[in-house]
N, C-alpha and C positions, 0 to 999 in steps of 0.2 A: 504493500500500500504506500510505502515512502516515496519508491525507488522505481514505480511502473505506472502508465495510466495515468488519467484526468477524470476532471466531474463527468466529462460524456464517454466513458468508458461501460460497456454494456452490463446490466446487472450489480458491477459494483462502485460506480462512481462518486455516486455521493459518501459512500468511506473514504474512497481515495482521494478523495476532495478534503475532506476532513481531516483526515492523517497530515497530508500535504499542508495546511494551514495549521495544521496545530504547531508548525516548527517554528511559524513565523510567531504565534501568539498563544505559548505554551500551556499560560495561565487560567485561559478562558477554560480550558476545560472544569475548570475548579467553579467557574462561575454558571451553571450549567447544571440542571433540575438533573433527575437520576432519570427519568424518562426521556430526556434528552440527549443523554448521553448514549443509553442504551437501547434505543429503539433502533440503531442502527445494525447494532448487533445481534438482537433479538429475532431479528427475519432471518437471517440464515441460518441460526441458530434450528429456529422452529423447525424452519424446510430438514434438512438435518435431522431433527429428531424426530419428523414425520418418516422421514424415508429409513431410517431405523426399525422404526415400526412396523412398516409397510415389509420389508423386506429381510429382518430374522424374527424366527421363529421362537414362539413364545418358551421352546423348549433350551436356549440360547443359556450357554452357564451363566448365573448369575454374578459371577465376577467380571464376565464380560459386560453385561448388562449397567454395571455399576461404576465399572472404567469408561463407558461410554457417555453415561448421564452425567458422572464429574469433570468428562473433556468437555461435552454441551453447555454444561451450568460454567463453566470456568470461561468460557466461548463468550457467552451472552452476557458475561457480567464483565468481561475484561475493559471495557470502555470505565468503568465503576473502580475497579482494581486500578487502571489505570489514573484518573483524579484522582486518587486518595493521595499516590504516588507523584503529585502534584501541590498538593494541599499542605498549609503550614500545621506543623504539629498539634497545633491548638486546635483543631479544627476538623481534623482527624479522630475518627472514635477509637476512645481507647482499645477496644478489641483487635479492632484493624491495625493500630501501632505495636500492640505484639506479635502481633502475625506480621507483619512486616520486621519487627526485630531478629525475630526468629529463622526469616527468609523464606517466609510463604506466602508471603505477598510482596513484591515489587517496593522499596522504600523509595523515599525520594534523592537519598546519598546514591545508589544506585541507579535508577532510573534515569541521574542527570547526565552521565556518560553520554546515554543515547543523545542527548541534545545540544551536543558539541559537534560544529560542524567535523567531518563533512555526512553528518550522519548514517556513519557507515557501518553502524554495528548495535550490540547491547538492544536487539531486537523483541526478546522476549518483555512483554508487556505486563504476565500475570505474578507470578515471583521473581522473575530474572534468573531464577537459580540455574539454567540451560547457559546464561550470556558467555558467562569465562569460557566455559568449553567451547562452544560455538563458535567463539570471537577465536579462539585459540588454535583450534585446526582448520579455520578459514572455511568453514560449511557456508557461509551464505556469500564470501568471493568468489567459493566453488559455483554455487549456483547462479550468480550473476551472471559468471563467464559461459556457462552453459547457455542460460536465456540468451544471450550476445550472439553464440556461438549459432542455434538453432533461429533464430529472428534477427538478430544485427542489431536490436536498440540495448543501448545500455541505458543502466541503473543512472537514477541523478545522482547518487552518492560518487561515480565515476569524475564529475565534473563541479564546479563552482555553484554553492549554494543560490536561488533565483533570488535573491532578495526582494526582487520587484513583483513578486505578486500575489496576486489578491485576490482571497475566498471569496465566491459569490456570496451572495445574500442572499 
């Protein structure tokens, strides 16, 4: 969502729109109802766990079943996960500042990496706890160069942050 795509990109633009501007004005997400934030997320979410349903069978181990509604529920809320990881301490519910101590949720010491041009890493949004490794054997440069390689556009983290522009309204 950083790194690919505009608001008219098909299906999922207006995240990508969203993502994209959040870099220019980090803070707003903090100023932003929980419906707001998360309605975005919550439609693919849904689709998701409709076609889950649709398609295993009730007889489905239930570890699986439970792996799968903590990826959905962690999916839908990460716009949420994400603001807290934003938000001054004060201001933050205490539950979620020990879950973020603890590193199961996203802190904002953490999370701020990602917002250091040329934002090219520290990707994970819901604990971080994947970023070091990730950032560390180069998975999402791998991937970049792959998209490059199979399409020819590269990732904006390749080139100079756009300073000049501007989320619709």
């Amino acid at each position: 969502m950083d790194n690919y795509g505009d608001g008219s990109t098909p299906g999922l633009g207006p995240q990508i729109a969203a993502f994209q501007g959040h870099h220019q004005r980090p803070w707003t997400i903090t100023e932003r109802e929980f419906a707001n934030n998360c309605h975005t997320t919550f439609k693919p979410a849904a689709l998701a766990s409709a076609a889950w349903l649709v398609a295993v069978p009730a007889s489905a181990p239930p570890a699986a079943s439970a792996f799968f509604a903590t990826l959905i529920a962690c999916a839908a809320l990460s716009q949420q996960f994400h603001a807290w990881a934003h938000g001054k301490p004060s201001t933050v519910p205490g539950p979620v500042r020990k879950l973020q101590a603890a590193g199961l949720l996203v802190s904002a010491k953490a999370h701020g990496a990602h917002h250091r041009a040329p934002f090219e890493g520290n990707y994970c949004i819901v604990s971080g706890a994947w970023n070091g490794l990730l950032d560390r054997v180069g998975f999402f440069r791998g991937l970049e160069k792959a998209v490059h390689a199979l399409t020819g556009v590269e990732p904006r983290c390749w080139n100079e942050p756009d300073y000049g522009w501007v989320e619709e309204e």
